[in-house]
Chimera marker file (.cmm) of the C-alpha trace (Angstrom):
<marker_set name="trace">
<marker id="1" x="0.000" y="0.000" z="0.000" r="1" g="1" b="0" radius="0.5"/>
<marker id="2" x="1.763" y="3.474" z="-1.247" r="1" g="1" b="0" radius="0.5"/>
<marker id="3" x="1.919" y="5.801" z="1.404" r="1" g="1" b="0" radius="0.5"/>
<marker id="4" x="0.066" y="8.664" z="1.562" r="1" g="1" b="0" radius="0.5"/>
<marker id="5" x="1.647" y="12.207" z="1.006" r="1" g="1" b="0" radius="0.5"/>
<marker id="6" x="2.005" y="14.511" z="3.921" r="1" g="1" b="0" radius="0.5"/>
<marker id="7" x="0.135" y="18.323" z="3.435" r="1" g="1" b="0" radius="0.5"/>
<marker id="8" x="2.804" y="20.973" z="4.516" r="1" g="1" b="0" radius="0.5"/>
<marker id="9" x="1.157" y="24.095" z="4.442" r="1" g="1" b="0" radius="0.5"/>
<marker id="10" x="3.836" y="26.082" z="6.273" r="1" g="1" b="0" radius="0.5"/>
<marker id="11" x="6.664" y="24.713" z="3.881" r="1" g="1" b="0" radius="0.5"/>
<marker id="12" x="3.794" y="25.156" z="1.261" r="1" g="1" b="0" radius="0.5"/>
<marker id="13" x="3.443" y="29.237" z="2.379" r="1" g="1" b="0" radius="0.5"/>
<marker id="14" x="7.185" y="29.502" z="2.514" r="1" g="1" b="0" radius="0.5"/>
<marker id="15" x="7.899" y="27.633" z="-0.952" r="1" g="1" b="0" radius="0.5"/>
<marker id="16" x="5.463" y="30.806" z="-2.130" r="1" g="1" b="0" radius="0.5"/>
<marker id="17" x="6.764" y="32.593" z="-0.396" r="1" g="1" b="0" radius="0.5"/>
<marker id="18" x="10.347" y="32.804" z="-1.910" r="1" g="1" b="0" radius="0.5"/>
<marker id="19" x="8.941" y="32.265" z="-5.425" r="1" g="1" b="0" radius="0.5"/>
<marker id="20" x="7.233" y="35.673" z="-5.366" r="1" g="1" b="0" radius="0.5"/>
<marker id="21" x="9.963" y="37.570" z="-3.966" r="1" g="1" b="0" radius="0.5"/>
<marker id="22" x="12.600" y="35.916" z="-6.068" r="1" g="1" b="0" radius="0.5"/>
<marker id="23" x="9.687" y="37.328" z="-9.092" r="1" g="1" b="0" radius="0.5"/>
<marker id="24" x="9.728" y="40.522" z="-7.385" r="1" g="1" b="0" radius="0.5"/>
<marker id="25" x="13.490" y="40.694" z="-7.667" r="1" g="1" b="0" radius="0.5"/>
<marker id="26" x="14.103" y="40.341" z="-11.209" r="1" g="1" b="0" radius="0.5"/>
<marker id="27" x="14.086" y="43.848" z="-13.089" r="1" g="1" b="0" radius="0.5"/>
<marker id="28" x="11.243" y="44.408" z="-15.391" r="1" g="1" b="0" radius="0.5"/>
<marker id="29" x="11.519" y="44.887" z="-19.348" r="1" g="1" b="0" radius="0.5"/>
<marker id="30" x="11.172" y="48.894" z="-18.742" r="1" g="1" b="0" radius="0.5"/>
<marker id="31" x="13.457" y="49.084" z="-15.470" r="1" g="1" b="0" radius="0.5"/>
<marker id="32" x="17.343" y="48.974" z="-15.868" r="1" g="1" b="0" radius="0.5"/>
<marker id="33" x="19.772" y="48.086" z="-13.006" r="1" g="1" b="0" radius="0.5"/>
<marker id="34" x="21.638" y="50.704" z="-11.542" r="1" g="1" b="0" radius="0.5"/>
<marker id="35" x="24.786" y="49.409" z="-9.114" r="1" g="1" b="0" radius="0.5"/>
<marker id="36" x="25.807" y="52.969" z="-8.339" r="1" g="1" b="0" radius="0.5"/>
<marker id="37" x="25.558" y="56.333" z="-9.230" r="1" g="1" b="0" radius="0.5"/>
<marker id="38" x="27.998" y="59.636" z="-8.616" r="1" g="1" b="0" radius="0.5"/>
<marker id="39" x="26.612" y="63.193" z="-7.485" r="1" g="1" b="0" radius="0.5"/>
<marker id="40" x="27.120" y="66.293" z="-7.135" r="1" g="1" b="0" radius="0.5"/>
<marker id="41" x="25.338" y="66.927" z="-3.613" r="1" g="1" b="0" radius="0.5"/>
<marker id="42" x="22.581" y="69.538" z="-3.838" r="1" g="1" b="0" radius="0.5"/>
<marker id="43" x="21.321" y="69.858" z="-0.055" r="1" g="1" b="0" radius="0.5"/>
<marker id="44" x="18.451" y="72.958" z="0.920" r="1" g="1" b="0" radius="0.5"/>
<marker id="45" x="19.211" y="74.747" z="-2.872" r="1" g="1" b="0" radius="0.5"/>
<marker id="46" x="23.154" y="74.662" z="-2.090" r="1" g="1" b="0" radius="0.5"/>
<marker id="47" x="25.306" y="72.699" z="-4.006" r="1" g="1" b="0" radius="0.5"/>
<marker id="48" x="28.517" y="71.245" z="-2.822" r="1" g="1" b="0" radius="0.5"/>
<marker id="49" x="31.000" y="70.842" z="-4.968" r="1" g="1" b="0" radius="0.5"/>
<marker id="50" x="32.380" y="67.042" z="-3.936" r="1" g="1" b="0" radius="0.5"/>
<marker id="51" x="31.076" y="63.884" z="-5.989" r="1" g="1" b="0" radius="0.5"/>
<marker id="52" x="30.489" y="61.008" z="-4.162" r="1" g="1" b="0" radius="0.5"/>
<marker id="53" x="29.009" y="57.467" z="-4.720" r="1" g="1" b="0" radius="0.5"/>
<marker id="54" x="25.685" y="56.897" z="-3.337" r="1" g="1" b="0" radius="0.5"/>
<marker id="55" x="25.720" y="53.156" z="-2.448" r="1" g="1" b="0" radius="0.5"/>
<marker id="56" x="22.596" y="53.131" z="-0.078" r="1" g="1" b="0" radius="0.5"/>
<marker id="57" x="19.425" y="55.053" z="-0.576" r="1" g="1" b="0" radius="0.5"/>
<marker id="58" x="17.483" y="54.990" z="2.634" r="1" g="1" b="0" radius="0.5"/>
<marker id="59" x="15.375" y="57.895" z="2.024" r="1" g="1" b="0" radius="0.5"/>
<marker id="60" x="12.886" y="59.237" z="-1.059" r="1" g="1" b="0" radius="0.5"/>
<marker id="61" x="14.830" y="62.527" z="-1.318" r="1" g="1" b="0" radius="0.5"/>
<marker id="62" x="17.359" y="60.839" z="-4.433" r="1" g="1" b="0" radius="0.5"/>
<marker id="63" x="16.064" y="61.514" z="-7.950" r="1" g="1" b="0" radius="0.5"/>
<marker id="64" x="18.469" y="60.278" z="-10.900" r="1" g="1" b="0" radius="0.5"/>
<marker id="65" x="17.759" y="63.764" z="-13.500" r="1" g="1" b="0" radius="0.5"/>
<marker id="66" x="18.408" y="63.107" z="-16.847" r="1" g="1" b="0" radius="0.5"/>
<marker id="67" x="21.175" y="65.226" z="-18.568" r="1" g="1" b="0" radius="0.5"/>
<marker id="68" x="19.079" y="67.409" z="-20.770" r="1" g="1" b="0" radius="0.5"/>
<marker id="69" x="17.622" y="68.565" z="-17.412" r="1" g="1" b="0" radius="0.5"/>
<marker id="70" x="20.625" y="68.773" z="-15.672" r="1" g="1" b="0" radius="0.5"/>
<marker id="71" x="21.542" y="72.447" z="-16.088" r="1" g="1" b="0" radius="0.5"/>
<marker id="72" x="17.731" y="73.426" z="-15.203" r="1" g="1" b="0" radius="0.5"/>
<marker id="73" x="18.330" y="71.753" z="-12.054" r="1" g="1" b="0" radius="0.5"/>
<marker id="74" x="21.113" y="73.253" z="-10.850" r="1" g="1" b="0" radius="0.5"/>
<marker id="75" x="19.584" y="76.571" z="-11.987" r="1" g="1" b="0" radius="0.5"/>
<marker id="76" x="17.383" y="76.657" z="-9.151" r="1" g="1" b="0" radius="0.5"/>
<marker id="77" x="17.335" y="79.621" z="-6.710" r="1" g="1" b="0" radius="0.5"/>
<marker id="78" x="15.905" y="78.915" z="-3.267" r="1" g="1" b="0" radius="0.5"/>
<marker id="79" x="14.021" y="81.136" z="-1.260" r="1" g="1" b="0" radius="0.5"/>
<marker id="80" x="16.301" y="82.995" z="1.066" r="1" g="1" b="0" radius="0.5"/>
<marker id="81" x="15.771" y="81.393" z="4.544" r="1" g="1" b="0" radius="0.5"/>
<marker id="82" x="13.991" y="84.078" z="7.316" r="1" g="1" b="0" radius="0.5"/>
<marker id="83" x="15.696" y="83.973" z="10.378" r="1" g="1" b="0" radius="0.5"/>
<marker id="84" x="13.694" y="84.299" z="13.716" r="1" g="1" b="0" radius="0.5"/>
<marker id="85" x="15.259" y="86.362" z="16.559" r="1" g="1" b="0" radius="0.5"/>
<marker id="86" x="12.553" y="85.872" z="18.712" r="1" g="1" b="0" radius="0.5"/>
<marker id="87" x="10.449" y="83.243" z="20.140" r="1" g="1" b="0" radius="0.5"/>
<marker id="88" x="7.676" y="83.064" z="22.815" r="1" g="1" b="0" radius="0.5"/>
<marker id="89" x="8.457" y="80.875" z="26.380" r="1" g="1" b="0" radius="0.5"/>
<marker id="90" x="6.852" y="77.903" z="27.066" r="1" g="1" b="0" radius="0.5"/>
<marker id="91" x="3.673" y="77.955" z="29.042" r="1" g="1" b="0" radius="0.5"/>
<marker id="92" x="4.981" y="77.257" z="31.881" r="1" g="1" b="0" radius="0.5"/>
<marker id="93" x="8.286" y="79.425" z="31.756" r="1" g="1" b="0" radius="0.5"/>
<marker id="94" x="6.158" y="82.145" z="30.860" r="1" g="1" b="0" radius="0.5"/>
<marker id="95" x="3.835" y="82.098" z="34.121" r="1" g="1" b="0" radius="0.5"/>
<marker id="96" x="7.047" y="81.845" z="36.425" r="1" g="1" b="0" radius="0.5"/>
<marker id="97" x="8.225" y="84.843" z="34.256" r="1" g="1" b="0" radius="0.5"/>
<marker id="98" x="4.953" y="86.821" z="34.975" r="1" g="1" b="0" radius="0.5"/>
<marker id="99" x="4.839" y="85.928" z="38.551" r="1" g="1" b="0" radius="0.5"/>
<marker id="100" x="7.959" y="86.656" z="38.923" r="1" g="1" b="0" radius="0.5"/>
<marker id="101" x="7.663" y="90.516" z="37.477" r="1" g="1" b="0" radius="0.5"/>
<marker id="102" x="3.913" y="90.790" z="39.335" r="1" g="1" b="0" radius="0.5"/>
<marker id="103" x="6.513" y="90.097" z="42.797" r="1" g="1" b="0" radius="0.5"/>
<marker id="104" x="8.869" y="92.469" z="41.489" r="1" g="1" b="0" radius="0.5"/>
<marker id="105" x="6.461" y="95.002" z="41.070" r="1" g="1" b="0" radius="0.5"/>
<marker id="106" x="7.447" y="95.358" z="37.453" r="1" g="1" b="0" radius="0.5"/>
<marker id="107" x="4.693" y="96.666" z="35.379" r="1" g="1" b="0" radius="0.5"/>
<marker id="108" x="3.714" y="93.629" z="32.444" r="1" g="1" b="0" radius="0.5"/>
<marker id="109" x="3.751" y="95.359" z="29.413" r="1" g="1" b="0" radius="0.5"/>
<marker id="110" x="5.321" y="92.886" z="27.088" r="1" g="1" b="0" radius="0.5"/>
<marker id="111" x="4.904" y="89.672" z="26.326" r="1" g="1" b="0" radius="0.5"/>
<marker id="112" x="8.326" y="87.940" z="27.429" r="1" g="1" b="0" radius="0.5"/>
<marker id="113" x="10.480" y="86.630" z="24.311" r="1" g="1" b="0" radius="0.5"/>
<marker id="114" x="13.451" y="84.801" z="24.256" r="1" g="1" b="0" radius="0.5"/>
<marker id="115" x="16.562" y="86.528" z="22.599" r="1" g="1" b="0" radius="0.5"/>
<marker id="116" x="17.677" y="83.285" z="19.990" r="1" g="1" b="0" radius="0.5"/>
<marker id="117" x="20.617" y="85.637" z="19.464" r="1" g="1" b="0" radius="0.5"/>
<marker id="118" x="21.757" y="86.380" z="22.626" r="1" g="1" b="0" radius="0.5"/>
<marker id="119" x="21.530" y="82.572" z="23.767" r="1" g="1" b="0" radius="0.5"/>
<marker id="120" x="23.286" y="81.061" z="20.925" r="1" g="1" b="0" radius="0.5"/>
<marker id="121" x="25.713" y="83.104" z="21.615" r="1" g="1" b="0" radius="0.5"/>
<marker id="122" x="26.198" y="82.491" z="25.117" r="1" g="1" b="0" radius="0.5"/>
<marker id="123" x="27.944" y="79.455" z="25.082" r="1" g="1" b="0" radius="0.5"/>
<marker id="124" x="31.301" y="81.100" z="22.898" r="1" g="1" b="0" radius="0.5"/>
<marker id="125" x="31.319" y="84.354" z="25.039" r="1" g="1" b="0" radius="0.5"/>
<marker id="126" x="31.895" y="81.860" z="28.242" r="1" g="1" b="0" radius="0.5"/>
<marker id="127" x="34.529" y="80.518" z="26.591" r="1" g="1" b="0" radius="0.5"/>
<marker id="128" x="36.106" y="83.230" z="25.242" r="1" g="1" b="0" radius="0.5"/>
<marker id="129" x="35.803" y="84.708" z="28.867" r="1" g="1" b="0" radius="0.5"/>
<marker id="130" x="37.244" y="81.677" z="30.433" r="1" g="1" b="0" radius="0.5"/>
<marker id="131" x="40.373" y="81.627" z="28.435" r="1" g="1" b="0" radius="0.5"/>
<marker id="132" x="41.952" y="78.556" z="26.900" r="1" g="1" b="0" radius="0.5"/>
<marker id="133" x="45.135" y="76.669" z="28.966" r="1" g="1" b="0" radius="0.5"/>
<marker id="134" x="46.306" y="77.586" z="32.237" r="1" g="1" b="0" radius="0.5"/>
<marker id="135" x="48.657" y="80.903" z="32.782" r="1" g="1" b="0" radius="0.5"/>
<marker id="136" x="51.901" y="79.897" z="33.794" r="1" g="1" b="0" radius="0.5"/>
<link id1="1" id2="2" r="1" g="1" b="0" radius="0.2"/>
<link id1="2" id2="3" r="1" g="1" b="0" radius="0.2"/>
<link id1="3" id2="4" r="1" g="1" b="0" radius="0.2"/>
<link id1="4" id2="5" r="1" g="1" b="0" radius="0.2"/>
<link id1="5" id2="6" r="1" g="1" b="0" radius="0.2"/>
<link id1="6" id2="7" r="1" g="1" b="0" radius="0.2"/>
<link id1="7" id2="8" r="1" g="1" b="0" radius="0.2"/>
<link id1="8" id2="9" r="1" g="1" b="0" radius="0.2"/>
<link id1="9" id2="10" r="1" g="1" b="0" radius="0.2"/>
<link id1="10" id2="11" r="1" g="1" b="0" radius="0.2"/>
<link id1="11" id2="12" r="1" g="1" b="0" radius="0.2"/>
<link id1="12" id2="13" r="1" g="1" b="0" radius="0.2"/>
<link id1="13" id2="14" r="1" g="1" b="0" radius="0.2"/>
<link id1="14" id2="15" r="1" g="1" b="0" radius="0.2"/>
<link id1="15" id2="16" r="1" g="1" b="0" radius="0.2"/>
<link id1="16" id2="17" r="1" g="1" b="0" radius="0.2"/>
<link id1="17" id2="18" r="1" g="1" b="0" radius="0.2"/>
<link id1="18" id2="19" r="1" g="1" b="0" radius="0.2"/>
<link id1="19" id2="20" r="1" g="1" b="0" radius="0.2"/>
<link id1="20" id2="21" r="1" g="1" b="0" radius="0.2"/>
<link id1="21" id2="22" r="1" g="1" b="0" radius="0.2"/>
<link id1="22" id2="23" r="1" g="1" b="0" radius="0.2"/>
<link id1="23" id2="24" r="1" g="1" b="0" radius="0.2"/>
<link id1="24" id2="25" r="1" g="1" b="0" radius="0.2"/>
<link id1="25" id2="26" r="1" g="1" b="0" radius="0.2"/>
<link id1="26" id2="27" r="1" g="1" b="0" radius="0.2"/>
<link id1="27" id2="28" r="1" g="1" b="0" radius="0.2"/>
<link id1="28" id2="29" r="1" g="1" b="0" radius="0.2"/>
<link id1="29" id2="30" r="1" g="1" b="0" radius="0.2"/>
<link id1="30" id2="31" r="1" g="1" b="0" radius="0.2"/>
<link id1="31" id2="32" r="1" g="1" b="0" radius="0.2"/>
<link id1="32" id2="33" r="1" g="1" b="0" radius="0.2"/>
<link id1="33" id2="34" r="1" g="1" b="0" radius="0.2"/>
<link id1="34" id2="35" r="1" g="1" b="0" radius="0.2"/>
<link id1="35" id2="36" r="1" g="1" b="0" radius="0.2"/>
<link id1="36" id2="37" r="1" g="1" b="0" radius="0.2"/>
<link id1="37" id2="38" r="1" g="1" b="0" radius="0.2"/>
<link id1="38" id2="39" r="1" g="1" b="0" radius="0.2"/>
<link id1="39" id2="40" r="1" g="1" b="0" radius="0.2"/>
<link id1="40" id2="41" r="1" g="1" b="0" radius="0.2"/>
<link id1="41" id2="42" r="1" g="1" b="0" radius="0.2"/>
<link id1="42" id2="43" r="1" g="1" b="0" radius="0.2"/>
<link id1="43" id2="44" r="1" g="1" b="0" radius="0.2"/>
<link id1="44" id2="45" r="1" g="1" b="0" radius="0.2"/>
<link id1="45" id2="46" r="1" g="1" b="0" radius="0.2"/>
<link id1="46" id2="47" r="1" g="1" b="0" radius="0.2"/>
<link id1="47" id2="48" r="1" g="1" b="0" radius="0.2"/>
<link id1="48" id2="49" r="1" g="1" b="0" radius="0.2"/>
<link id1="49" id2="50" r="1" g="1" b="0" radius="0.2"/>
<link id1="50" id2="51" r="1" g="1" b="0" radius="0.2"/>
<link id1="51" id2="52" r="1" g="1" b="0" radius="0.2"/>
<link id1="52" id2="53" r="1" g="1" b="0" radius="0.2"/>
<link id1="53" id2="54" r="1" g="1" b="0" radius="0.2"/>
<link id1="54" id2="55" r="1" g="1" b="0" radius="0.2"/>
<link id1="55" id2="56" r="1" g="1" b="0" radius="0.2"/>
<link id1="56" id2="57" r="1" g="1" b="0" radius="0.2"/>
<link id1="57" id2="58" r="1" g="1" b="0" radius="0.2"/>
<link id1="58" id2="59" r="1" g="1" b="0" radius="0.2"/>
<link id1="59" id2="60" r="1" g="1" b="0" radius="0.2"/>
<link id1="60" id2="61" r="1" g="1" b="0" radius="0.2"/>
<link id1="61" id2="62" r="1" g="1" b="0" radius="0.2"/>
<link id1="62" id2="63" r="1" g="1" b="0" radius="0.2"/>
<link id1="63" id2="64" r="1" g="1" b="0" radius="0.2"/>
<link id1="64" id2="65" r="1" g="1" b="0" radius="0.2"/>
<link id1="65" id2="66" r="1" g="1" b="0" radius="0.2"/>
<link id1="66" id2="67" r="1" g="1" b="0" radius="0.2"/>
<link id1="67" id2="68" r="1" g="1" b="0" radius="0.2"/>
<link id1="68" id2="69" r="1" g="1" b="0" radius="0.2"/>
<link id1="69" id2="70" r="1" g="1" b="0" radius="0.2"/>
<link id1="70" id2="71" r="1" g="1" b="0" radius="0.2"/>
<link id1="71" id2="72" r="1" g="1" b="0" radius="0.2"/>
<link id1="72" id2="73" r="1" g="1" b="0" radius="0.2"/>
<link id1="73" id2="74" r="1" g="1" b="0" radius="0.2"/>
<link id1="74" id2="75" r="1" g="1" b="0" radius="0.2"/>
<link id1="75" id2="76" r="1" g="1" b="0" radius="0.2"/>
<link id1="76" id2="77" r="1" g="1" b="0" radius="0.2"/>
<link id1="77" id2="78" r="1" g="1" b="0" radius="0.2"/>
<link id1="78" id2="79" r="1" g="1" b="0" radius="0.2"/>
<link id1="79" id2="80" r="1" g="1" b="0" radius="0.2"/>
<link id1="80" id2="81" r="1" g="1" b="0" radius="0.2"/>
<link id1="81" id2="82" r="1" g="1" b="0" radius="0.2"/>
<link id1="82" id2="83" r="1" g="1" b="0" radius="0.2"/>
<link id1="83" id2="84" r="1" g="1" b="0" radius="0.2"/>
<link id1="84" id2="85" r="1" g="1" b="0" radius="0.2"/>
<link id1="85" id2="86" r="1" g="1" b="0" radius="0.2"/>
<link id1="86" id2="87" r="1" g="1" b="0" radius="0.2"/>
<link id1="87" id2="88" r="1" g="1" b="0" radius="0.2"/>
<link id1="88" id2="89" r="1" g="1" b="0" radius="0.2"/>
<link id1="89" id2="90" r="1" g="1" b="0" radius="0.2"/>
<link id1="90" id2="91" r="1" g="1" b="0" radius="0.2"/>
<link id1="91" id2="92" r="1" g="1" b="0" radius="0.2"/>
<link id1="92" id2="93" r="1" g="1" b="0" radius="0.2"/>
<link id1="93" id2="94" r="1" g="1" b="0" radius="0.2"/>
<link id1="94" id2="95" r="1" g="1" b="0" radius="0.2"/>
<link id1="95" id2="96" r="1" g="1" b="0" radius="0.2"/>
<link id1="96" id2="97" r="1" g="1" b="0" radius="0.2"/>
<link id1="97" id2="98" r="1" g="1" b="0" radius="0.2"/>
<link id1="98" id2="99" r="1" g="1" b="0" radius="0.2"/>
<link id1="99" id2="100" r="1" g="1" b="0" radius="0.2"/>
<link id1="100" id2="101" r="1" g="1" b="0" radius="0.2"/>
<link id1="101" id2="102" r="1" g="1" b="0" radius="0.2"/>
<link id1="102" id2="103" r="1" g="1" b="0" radius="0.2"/>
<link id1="103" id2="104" r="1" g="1" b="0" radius="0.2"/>
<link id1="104" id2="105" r="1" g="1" b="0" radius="0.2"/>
<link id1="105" id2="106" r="1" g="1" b="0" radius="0.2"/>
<link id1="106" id2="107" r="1" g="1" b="0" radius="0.2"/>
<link id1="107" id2="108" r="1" g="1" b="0" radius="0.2"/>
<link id1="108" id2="109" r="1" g="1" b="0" radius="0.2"/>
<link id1="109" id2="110" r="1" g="1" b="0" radius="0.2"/>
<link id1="110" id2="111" r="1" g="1" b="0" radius="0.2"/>
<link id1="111" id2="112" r="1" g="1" b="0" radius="0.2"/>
<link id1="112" id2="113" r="1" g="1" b="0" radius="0.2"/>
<link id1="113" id2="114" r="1" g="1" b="0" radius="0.2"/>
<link id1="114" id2="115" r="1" g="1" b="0" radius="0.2"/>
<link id1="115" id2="116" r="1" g="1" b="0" radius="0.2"/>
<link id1="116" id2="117" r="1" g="1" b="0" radius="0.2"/>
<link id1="117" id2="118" r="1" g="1" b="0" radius="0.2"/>
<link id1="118" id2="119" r="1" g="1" b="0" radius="0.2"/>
<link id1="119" id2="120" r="1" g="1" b="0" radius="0.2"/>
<link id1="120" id2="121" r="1" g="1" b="0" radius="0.2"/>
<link id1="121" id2="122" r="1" g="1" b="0" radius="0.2"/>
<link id1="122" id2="123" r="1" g="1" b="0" radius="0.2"/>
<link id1="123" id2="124" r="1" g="1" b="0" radius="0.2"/>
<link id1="124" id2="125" r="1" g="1" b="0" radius="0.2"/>
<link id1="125" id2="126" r="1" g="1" b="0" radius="0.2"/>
<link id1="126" id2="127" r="1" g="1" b="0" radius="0.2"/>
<link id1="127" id2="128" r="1" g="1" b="0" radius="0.2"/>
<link id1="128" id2="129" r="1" g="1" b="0" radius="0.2"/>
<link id1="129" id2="130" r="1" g="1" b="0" radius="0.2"/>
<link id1="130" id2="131" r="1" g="1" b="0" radius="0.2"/>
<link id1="131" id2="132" r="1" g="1" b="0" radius="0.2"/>
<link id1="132" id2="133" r="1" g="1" b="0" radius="0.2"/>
<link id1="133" id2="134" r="1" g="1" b="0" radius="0.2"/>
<link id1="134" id2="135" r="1" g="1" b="0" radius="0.2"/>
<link id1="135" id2="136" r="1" g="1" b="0" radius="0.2"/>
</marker_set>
């Protein structure tokens, strides 16, 4: 008596499995395959001038332009970036702010702001104050 075949659906679902992503792997008729390509960076509307080999793409923010477009490309002005000098306090920073005027007796006219200028450059000016080495 011939034995009777075993049903394997989990080798069955696998064997599938790596048939359709072994299909999915071949390149189509239209697509062409692409090992790597050379740039010239173009980051924010700046260019930089170094070429190097992109061997990874991990993000949607590569696009492969054709050479008849190339010039066009690099043509592009961006819009000049507008710098913020000021910026509201958190909630929170803000009340201890205002209670702390209202205790002062400091009349609240303003809205308090921080100074972006004045704190990004705090860190250099302590340094600069502190002085670099040790006298001797």
């Amino acid at each position: 008596m011939a034995r009777k075949k075993l049903y394997r659906p989990i080798a069955a679902m696998a064997k599938k499995i790596r048939e359709y992503r072994a299909l999915k792997k071949r390149p189509r008729e239209r697509e062409f395959v692409v090992s790597s390509v050379v740039h010239c960076h173009l980051s924010s509307g700046k260019t930089k001038e170094e070429m190097r080999e992109i061997d990874k793409v991990m993000y949607h923010d590569w696009r492969v332009v054709p050479k008849h477009e190339e010039e066009a490309f690099k043509k592009f002005t961006s819009v000049p970036e507008e710098t913020i000098r000021y910026l509201p306090y958190p909630p929170l920073l803000r009340a201890m702010i205002l209670a702390q005027w209202q205790k002062e007796g400091k009349p609240i006219t303003e809205e308090p702001m921080i100074d972006l200028e004045k704190v990004m450059a705090s860190p250099l000016q302590r340094v600069k104050k502190k002085g670099v080495g040790t006298p001797v």
